[in-house]
C-alpha positions in Angstrom: -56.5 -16.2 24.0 -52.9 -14.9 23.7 -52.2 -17.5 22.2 -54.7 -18.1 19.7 -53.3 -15.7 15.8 -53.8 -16.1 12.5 -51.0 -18.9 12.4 -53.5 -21.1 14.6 -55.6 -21.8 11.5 -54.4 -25.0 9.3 -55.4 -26.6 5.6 -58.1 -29.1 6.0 -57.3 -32.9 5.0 -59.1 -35.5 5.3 -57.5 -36.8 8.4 -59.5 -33.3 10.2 -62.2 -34.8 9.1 -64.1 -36.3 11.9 -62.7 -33.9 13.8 -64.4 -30.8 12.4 -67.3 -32.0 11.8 -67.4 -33.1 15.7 -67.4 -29.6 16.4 -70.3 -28.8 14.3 -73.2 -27.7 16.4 -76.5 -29.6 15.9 -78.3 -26.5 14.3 -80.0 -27.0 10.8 -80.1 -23.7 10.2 -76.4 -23.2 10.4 -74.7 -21.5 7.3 -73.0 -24.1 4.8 -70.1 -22.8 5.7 -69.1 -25.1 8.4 -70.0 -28.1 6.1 -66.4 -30.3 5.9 -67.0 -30.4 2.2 -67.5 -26.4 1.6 -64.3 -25.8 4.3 -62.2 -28.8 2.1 -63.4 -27.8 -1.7 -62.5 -24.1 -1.6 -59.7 -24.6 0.3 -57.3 -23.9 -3.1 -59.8 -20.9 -5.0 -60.3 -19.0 -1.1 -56.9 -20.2 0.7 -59.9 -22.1 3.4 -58.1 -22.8 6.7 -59.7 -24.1 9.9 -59.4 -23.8 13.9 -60.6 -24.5 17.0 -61.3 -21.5 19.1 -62.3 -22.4 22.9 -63.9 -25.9 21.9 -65.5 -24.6 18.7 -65.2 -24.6 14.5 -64.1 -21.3 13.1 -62.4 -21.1 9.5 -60.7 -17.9 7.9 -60.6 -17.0 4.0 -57.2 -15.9 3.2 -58.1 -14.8 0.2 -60.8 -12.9 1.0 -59.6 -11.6 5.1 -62.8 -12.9 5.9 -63.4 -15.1 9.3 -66.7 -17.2 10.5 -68.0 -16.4 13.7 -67.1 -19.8 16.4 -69.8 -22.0 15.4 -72.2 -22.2 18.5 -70.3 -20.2 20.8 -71.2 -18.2 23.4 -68.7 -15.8 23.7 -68.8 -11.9 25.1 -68.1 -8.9 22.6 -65.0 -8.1 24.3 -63.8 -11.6 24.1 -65.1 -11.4 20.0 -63.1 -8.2 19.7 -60.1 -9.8 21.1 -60.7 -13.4 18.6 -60.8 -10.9 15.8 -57.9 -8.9 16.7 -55.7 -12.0 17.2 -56.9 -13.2 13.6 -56.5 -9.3 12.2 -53.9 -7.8 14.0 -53.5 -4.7 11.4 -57.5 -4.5 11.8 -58.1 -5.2 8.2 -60.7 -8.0 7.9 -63.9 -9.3 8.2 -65.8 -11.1 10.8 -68.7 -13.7 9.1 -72.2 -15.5 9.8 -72.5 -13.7 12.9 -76.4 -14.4 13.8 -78.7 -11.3 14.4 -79.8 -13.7 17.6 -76.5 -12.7 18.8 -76.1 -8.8 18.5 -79.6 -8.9 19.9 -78.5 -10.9 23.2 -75.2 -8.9 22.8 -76.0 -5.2 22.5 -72.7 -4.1 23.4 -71.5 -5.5 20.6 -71.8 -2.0 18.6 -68.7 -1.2 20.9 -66.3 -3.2 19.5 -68.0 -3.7 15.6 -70.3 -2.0 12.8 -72.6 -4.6 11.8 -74.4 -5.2 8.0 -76.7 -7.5 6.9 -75.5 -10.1 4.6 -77.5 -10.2 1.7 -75.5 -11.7 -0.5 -74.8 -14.6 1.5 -78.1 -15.7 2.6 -78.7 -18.7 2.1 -82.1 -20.2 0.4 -83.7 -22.8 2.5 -86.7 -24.8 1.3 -89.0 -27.7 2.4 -88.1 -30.7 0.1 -91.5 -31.4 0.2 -92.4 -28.4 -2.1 -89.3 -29.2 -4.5 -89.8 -32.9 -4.8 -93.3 -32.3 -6.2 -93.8 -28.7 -7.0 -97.2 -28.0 -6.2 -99.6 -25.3 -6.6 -99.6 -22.1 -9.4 -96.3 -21.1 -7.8 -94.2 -23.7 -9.5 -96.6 -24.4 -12.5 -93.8 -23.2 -14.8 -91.1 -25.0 -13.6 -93.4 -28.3 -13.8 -93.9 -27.4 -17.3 -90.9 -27.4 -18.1 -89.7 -30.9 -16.2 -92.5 -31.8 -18.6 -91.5 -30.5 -21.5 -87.8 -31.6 -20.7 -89.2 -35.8 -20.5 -91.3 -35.2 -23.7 -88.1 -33.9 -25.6 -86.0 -36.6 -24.3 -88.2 -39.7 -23.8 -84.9 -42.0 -23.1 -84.0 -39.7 -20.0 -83.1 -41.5 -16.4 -82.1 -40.7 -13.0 -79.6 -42.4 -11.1 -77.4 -42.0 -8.1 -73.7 -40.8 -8.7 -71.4 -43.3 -8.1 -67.5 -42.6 -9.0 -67.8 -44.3 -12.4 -69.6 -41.2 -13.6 -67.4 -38.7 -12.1 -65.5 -38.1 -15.4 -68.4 -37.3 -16.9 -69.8 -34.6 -14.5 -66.0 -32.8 -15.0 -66.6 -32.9 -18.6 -70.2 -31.2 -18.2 -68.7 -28.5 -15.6 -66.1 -27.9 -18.5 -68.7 -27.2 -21.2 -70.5 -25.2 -18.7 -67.2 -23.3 -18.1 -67.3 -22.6 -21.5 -70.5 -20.5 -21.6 -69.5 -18.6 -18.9 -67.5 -15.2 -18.4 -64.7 -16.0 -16.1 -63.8 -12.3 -15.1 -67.1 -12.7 -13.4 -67.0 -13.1 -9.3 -66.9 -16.7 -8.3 -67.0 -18.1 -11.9 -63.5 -19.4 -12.1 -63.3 -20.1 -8.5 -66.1 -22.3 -8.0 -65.7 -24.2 -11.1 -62.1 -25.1 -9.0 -64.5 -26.5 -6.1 -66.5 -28.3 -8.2 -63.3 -30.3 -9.4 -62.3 -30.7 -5.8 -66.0 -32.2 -4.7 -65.6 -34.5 -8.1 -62.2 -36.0 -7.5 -63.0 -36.8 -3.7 -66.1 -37.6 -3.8 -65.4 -40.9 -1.4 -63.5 -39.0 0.7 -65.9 -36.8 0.9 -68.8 -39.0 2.0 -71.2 -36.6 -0.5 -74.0 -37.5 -2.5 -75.8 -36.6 -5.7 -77.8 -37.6 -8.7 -77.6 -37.3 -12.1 -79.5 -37.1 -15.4 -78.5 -38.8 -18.8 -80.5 -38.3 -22.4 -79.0 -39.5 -25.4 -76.5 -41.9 -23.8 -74.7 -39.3 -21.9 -75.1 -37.0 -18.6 -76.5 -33.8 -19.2 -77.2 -32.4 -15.4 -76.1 -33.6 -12.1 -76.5 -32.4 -8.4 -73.8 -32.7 -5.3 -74.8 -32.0 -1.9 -74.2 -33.5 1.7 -76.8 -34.2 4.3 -75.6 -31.9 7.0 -77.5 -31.2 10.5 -80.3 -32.8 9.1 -80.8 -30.5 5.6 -79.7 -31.2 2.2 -76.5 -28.7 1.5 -76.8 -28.1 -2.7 -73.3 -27.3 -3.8 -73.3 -27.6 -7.4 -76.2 -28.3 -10.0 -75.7 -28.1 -13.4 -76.7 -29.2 -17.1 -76.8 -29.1 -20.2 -77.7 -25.4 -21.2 -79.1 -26.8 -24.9 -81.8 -29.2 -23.3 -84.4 -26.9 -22.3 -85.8 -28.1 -18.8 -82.8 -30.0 -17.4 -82.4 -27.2 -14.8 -85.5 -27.6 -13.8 -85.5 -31.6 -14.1 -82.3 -32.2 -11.6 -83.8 -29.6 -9.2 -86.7 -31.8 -9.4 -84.4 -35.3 -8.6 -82.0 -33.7 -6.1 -85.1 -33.1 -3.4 -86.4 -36.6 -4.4 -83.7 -38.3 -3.7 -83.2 -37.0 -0.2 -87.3 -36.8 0.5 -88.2 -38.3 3.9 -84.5 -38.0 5.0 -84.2 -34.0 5.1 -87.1 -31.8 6.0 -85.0 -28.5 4.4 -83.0 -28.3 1.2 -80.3 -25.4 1.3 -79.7 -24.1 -1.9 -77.1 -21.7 -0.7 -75.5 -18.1 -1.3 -76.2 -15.9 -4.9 -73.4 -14.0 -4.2 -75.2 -10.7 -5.2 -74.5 -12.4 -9.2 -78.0 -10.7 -10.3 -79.0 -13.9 -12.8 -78.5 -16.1 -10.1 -80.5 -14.6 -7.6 -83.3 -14.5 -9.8 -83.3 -18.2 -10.5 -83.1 -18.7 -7.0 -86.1 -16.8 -5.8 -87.9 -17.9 -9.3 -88.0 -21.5 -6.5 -90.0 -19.4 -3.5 -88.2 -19.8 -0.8 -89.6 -20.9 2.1 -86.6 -19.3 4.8 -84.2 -16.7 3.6 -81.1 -17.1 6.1 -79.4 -13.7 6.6 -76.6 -12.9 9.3 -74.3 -10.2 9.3 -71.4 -9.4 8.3 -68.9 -7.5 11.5 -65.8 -4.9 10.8 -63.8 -3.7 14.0 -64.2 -0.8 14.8 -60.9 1.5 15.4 
């Protein structure tokens, strides 16, 4: 432990690669944190840094003094107090994805930390079943408007990404920067992860699909097939074709039906308009954890 600080942590290349995601614990309901690509994309927009603490993946935002719990760990509150303290020496800091399984095993744990459940980072976790065919009177509007979206554009096709269409998904992220308010949380910094996915996609060993009407792309989808469940990281569209939202929600759980039982569609952030789209889908799991400050 003494020698385990905030210096331990280090940029993620792609030479960690294999490495961190070795460390991953086989849990599909593990945040998307831990996914290589999440740790490698916001690397420049959060300062991401990673570590191995006792045999297991933790990462720190620099920006942000925020730290993940070790991934799979079993680790005592005293020994968690003294992890955090070498990470926040001045105290300053937050500790992140802690599971309520563990303050429930770990009662003790109000000794060393306050504890709040994260509610703006739970994460949205479906069956791909539901989203690959949207079933029933609780998606009858958002099969409508798939509908409405092929009737409107009747030369419309799906298609895997492959890197020859990569320039074209930057230029749809920069027209969808353009409708956007930048001074708004995670606008400006996600739009810099997006860029980072794009232009290493290879590398990256990610996936997606995308959507074309009128000759040109007009929605795509990026995700990684991690523990077994489809990570979303970025969907987006063409804001003037009505039901392309809908349309590439629909092809991302198709494409990875039969091979992921569970599509995470990630954090809102707390942004109100994007926690109502995501709930508009019915979740089938809301993953919440908490959030730990030491306690002084």
């Amino acid at each position: 432990m003494s020698s385990f600080s905030s210096a331990s942590f280090v940029e993620p290349d792609f030479s960690a690669k294999k490495t961190i995601e070795e460390l991953v614990p086989s849990d599909p309901l593990l945040s998307c944190e831990y996914c290589f690509t999440n740790i490698y994309s916001w690397r420049k927009s959060c300062g991401t840094k990673w570590a191995v603490f006792e045999d297991c993946l933790t990462a720190i935002y620099e920006l942000e003094d925020e730290v993940l719990m070790p991934a799979g760990i079993k680790i005592s509150p005293d020994k968690l107090a003294a992890f955090f303290d070498a990470v926040f020496p001045a105290g300053e800091g937050t500790l992140a994805h802690v599971p309520k399984s563990y303050l429930l095993d770990n009662p003790e744990t109000c000794k060393y930390f306050s504890a709040e459940e994260s509610r703006d980072h739970a994460e949205y976790l479906h069956k791909t079943e539901n989203l690959a065919f949207l079933k029933g009177e609780a998606f009858h509007k958002k099969k409508n408007l798939v509908s409405q979206f092929i009737r409107n554009n009747p030369d419309c096709r799906s298609f895997p990404l492959s890197a020859d269409d990569l320039s074209d998904c930057l230029r749809l992220t920069d027209e969808w920067m353009l409708g956007k308010d930048s001074s708004v949380l995670g606008v400006m910094e996600e739009a810099s992860a997006i860029r980072e996915s794009l232009e290493h996609f290879s590398e990256l060993g990610i996936e997606g699909v995308a959507i074309s009407a009128g000759g040109r792309i007009c929605a795509f989808s990026v995700w990684t097939v991690f523990n077994g469940t489809c990570i979303v990281h970025y969907e987006k569209y063409d804001r003037s074709k009505k039901g392309s939202a809908q349309a590439i929600n629909l092809e991302t759980a198709k494409s990875v039906l039969g091979r992921c039982d569970y599509i995470n569609r990630e954090q809102d952030l707390g942004i109100e308009p994007l926690r109502k789209a995501k709930i508009s889908y019915r979740p089938d799991l809301l993953a919440t954890d908490f959030v730990l400050k030491r306690l002084r």
